[in-house]
N, C-alpha and C positions, 0 to 999 in steps of 0.2 A: 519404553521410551524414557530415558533420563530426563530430568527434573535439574532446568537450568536455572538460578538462581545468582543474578547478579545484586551484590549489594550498593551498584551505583553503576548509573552506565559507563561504559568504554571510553576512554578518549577516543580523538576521530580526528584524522588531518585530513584537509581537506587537500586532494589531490588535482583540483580543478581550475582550470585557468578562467575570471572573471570580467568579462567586457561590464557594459551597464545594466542592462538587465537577462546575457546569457551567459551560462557558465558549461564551459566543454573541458571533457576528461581528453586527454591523449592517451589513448592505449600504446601506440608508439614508442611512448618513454615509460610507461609503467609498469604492462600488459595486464594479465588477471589478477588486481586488486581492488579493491573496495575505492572507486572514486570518492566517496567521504562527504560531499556535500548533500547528498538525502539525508544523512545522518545526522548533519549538524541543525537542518531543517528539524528534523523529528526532535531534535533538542530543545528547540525556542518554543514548542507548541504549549500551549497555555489550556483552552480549551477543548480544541477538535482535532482530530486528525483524516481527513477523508483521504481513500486511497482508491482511485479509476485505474485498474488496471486486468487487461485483457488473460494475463496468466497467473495463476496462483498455484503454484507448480508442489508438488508432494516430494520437497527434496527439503530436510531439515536447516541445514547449512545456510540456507536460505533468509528465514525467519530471524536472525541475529540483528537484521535492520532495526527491529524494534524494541529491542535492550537501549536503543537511545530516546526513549518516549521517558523524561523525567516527572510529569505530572500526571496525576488521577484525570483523567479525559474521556471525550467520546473519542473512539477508533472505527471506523467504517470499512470495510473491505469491500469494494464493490468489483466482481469480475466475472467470465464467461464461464460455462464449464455445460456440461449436460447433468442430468442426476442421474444415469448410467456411473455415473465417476464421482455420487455424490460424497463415498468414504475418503477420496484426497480432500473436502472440505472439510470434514470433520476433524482429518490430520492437520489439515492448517492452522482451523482453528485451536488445536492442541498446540501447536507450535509458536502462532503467537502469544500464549498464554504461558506459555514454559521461556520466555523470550522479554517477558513484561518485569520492570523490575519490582524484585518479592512485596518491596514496601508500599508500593504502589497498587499493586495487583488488586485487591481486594475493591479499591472505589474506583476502578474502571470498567466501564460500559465497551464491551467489545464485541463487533457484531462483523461477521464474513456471509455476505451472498454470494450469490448470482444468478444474472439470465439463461433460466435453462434452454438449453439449446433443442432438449427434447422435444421441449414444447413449440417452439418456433422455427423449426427448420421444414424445410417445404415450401414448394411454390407459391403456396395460399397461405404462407403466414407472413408477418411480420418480420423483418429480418433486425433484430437487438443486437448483433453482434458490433464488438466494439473493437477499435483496431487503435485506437490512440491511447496515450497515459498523462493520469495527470494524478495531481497531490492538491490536495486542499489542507495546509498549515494554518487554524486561526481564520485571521480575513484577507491570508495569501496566498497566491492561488499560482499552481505551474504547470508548466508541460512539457512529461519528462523524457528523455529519446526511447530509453529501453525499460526494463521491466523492473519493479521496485526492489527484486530479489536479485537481484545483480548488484547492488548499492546496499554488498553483505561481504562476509567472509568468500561467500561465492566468489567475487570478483566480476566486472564488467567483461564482455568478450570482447568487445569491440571499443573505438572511440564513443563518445555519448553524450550527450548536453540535456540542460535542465535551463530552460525560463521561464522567468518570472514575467504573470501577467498582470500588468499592472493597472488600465483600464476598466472605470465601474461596468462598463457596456459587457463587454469582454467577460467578466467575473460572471454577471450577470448572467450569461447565456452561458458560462460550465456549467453553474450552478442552478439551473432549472434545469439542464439535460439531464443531469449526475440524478435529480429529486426525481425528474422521471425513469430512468433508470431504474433507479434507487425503489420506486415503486411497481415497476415491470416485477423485479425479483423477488420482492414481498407478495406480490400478488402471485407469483409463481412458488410461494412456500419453500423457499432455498436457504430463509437466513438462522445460520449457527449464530448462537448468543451467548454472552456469559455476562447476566445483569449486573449493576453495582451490585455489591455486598457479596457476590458468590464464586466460588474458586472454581 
């Protein structure tokens, strides 16, 4: 696996038309490129980065979203997958690490779960599975059409929108779903790490 080393993130145009608080890509006029405003999000992030998103797909090309993460942060990867499939998490998490910029790398805390499916699938379980997407920026919060990995050199397939939620109520309740989430998969022993201090 090549060892991606950016010495500053990418520029990023943002290809998205902006009402007040939704912002929609036209595939129509563009077609498959990088819509650009995830990336300028990943840019302002200061402290956190949480990312809800139902696919974490084992395709490199993918991962370039987060060459635009400027600051040493927490990064969250929260997503579905079964542990039948647990070596595409460990590919990820190789990928956003090969995708982080070099100077930064070192004081960030970056951690990929998810809800094993193995465990919870069946008439008598619980059903965790998660169908929507959202980004938690800092103490901004959204929710975004398509998958984070689309808002990369991949390109988007389709049109797609991203709003911004701006509502404490609102925040409130991603952010206690995401925390239990966020603890379904810890307690299902899913989460890849790479603590501050360690490459």
């Amino acid at each position: 696996m090549p060892q991606i080393n950016f010495g500053s993130s990418p520029s990023t145009t943002d290809k998205m038309q902006h009402g007040v608080n939704y912002a929609l890509f036209d595939h129509s006029i563009y077609g498959n490129v990088d819509p650009g405003y995830y990336g300028i999000l990943l840019e302002t992030a200061q402290n956190r980065v949480y990312i809800w998103d139902p696919y974490c797909n084992d395709n490199s090309n993918q991962y370039d979203v987060f060459s635009h993460i400027r600051e040493p942060l927490d990064l969250v990867v929260l997503t579905n997958c079964s542990s039948d499939k647990d070596q595409r998490m460990v590919n990820g998490l190789n990928y956003i690490k090969q995708n982080i910029i070099t100077s930064i790398l070192s004081d960030m805390k970056i951690s990929l779960m998810y809800v094993d499916s193995k465990i919870h699938q069946g008439p008598n379980n619980v059903n965790y599975f998660l169908h929507d997407r959202f980004l938690i920026v800092d103490d901004r919060y959204f929710l975004v059409g398509t998958s984070w990995g689309y808002y990369s050199s991949q390109g988007a397939p389709g049109t797609t929108g991203i709003y911004e939620i701006t509502e404490d109520g609102d925040k409130l309740l991603i952010q206690s779903m995401f925390d239990k989430y966020r603890q379904v998969a810890e307690n299902d022993g899913t989460v890849k790490m790479k603590p501050i201090g360690r490459l």
